[in-house]
C-alpha positions as CSV (number, residue, x, y, z in Angstrom):
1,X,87.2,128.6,112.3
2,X,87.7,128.1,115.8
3,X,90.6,129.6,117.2
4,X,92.6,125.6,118.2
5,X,92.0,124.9,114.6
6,X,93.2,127.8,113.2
7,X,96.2,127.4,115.7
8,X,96.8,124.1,114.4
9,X,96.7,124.8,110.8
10,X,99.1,127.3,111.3
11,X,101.6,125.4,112.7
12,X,101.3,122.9,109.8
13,X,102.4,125.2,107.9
14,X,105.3,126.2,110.0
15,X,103.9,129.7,110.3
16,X,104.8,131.2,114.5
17,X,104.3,134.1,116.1
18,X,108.5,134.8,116.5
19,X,111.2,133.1,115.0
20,X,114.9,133.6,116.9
21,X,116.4,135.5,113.8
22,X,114.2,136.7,112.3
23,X,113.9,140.4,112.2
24,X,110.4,141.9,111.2
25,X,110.0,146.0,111.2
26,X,107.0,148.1,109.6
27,X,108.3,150.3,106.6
28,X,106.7,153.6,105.6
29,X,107.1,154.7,102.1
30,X,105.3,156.3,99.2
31,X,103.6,156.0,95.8
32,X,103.7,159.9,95.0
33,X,102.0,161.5,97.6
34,X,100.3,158.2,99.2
35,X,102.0,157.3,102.6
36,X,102.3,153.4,102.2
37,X,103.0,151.1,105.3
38,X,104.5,147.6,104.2
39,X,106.2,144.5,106.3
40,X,109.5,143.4,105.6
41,X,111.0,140.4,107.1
42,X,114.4,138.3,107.0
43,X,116.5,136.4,108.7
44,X,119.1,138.6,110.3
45,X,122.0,135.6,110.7
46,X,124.2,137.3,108.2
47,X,124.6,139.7,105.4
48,X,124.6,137.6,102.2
49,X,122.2,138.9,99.3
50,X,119.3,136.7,98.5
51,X,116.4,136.2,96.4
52,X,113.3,138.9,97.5
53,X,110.2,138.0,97.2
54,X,107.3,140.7,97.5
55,X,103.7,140.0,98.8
56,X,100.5,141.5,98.2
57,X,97.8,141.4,100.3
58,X,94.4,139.6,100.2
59,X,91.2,142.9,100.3
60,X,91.6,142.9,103.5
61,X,94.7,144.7,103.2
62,X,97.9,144.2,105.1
63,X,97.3,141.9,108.2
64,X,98.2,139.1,110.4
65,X,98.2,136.8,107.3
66,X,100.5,138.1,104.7
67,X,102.8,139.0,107.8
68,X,102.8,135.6,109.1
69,X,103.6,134.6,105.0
70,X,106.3,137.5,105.1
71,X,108.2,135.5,108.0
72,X,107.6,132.2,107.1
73,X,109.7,133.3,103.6
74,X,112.3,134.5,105.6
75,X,112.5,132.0,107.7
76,X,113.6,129.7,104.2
77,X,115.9,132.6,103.4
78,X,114.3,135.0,101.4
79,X,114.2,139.1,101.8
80,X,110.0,139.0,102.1
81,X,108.1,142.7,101.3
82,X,104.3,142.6,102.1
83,X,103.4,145.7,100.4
84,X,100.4,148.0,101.1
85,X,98.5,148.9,98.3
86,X,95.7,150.7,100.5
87,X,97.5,153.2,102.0
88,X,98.6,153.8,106.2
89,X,95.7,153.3,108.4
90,X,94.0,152.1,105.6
91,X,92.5,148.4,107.1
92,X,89.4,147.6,105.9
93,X,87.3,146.3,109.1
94,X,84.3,144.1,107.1
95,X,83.7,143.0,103.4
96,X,81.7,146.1,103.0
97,X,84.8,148.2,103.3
98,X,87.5,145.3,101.7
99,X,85.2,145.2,98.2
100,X,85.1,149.0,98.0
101,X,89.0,149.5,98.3
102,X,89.5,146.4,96.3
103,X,87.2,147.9,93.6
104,X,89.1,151.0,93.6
105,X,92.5,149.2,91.5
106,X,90.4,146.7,89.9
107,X,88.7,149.5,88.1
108,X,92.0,151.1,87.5
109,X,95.0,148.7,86.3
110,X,96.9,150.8,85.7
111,X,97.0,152.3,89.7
112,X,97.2,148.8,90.5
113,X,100.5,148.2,88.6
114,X,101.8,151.3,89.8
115,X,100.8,151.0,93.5
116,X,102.5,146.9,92.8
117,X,105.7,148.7,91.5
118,X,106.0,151.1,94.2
119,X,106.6,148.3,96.6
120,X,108.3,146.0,94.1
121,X,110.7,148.7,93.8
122,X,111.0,149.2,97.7
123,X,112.0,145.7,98.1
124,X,115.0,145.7,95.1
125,X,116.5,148.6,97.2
126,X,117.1,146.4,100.2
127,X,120.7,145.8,100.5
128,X,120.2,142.5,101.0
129,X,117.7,141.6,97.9
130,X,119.7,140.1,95.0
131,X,117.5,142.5,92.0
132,X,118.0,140.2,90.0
133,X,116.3,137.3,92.1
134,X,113.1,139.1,92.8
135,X,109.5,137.2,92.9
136,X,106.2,138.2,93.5
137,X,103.5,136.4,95.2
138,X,99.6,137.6,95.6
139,X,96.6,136.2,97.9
140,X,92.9,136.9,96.4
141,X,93.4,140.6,95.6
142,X,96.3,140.7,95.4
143,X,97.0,137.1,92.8
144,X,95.2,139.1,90.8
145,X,97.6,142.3,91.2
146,X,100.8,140.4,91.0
147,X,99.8,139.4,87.5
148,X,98.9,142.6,86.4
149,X,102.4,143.4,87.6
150,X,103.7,141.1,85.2
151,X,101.7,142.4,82.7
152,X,103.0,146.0,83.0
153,X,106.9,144.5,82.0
154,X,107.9,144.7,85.6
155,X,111.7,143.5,85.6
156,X,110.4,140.3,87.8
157,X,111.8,136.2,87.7
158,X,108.8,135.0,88.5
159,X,104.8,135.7,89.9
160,X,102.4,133.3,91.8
161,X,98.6,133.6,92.1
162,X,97.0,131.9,95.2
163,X,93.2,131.8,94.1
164,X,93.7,135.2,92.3
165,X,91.4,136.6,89.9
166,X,92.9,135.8,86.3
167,X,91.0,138.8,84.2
168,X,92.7,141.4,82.7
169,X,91.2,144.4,80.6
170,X,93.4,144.5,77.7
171,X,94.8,140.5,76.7
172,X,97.1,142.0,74.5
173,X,99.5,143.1,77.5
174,X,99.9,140.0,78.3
175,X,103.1,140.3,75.5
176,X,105.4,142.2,77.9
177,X,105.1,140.1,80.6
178,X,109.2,139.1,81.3
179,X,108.5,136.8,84.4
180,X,107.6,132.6,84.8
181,X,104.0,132.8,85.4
182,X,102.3,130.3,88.6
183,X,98.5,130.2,88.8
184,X,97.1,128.1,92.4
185,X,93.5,127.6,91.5
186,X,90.7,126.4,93.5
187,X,88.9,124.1,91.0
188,X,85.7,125.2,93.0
189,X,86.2,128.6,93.3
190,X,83.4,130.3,92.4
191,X,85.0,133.7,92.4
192,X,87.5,132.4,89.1
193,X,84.6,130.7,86.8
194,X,85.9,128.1,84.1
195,X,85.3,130.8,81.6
196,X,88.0,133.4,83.4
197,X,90.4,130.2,83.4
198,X,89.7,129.3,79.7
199,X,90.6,133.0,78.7
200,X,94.1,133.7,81.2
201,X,95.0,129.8,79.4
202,X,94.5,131.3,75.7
203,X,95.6,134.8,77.0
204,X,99.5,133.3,78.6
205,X,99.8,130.9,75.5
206,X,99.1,133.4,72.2
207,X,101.8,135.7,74.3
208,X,104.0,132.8,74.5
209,X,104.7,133.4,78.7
210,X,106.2,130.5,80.2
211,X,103.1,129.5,82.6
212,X,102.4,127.0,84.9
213,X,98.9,126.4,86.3
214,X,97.7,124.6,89.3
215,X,94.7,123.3,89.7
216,X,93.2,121.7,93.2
217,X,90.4,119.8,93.4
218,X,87.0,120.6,96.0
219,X,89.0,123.9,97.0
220,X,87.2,126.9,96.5
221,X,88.3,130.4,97.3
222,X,90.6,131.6,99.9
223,X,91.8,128.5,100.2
224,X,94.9,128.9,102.0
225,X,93.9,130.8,104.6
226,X,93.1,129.3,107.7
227,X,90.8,132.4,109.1
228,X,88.8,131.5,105.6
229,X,86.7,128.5,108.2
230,X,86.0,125.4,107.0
231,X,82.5,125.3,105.2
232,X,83.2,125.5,101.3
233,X,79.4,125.9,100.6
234,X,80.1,129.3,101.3
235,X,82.7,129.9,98.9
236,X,85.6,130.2,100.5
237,X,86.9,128.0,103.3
238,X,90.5,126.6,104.0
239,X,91.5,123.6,102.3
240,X,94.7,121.8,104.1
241,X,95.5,119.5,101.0
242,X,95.8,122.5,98.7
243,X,97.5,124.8,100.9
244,X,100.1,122.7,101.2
245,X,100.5,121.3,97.9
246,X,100.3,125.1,96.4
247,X,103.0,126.0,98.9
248,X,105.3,123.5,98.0
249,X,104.8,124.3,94.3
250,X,105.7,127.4,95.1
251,X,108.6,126.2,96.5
252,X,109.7,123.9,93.9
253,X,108.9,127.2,91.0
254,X,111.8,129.3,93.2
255,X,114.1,126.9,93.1
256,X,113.8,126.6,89.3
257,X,113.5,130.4,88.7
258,X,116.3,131.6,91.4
């Protein structure tokens, strides 16, 4: 995408490069003896406890995207966490190097659920984060890992997939999920076929989870990403419409679970 669309598209979204009270600082911590290096951000105005919301990156790991995410949330009043679930210094440079570190907690959930709780658990000890009042939301990758967060029993009000992957290696732990599920889907998206739908839809509803899903017409993968370009015939590609409509769903699924 060319950098004045991209520009554009990001100030649709109300997404800028510095907000006025917003304060934004990198925070090192650890999964056992990983080094982790997240992004916390929130509007520094006063010292009432909110809601938290933690964010987990697309494969590319933790990046301009899920930072500019992280303070357009706290710009609407939320504690935002983007989490790393790489490791420091770990920034994949190419899709050669994204798939492989992707592939790494794909083929382990149960590293993935553990890397997710490391920063969920980061984020409730904020002084400001209500624990109580905690969501998580996930891009690609890491829609995928915020439901396998839920499915672990993490203490959460509510998750939201933004064209995430929807599998799962064992259906049955879909009974200790505790949180209000929210699934954005690209009805395109060639990454999530109608069969992975088909089986998340049976898998949420013989659990009995309170799930929502979302499904947007012509948008394919990565659609609410504006560095994603514009030509779905590759797969993934921006799509305004749904961005926006999946955001403000988002919204709306806060307001009911906070």
């Amino acid at each position: 995408m060319k950098l004045p669309m991209m520009i554009a598209a990001l100030s649709f979204l109300g997404i800028a490069t510095a907000f006025a009270k917003i304060h934004t600082e990198t925070v090192e911590y650890k999964h056992g003896d990983v080094v982790l290096e997240g992004y916390l951000a929130f509007d520094d105005a006063g010292d009432a406890v909110r809601p938290g919301v933690l964010i987990v990156h697309e494969w590319t790991g933790v990046g301009d995207y899920v930072k500019a995410r992280a303070r357009q949330l706290a710009e609407l009043g939320y504690v935002a966490f983007a989490l790393d679930m790489y490791g420091k210094g770990v920034r994949p440079q190419n899709s050669q190097e994204a798939s492989a570190q992707a592939k790494i907690y794909r083929s382990d959930r149960s590293l993935m659920r553990a890397r997710a709780a490391a920063g969920l658990e980061q984020l409730k000890k904020y002084p400001l984060v209500d624990p109580g009042k905690v969501a998580a939301i996930g891009y690609c990758f890491g829609g995928g890992t915020v439901l396998e967060l839920a499915r672990s029993g993490a203490e959460i009000a509510g998750v939201v997939s933004f064209h995430g992957n929807l599998d799962t290696p064992n259906l049955q732990d879909a009974k200790n999920i505790k949180a209000k599920i929210l699934v954005c889907h690209g009805g395109s998206d060639p990454n999530v076929p109608p069969e992975q739908v088909q089986a998340f839809e049976q898998e949420m509803t013989a659990a009995g989870v309170d799930w929502e899903m979302n499904i947007y017409g012509h948008a394919v993968h990565a659609f609410t990403n504006p560095a994603s370009g514009n030509d779905p015939s590759r797969g993934a590609a921006y799509n305004e419409k749904a961005d926006r409509r999946s955001w403000q769903a988002m919204l709306d699924f806060f307001k009911e679970i906070f």
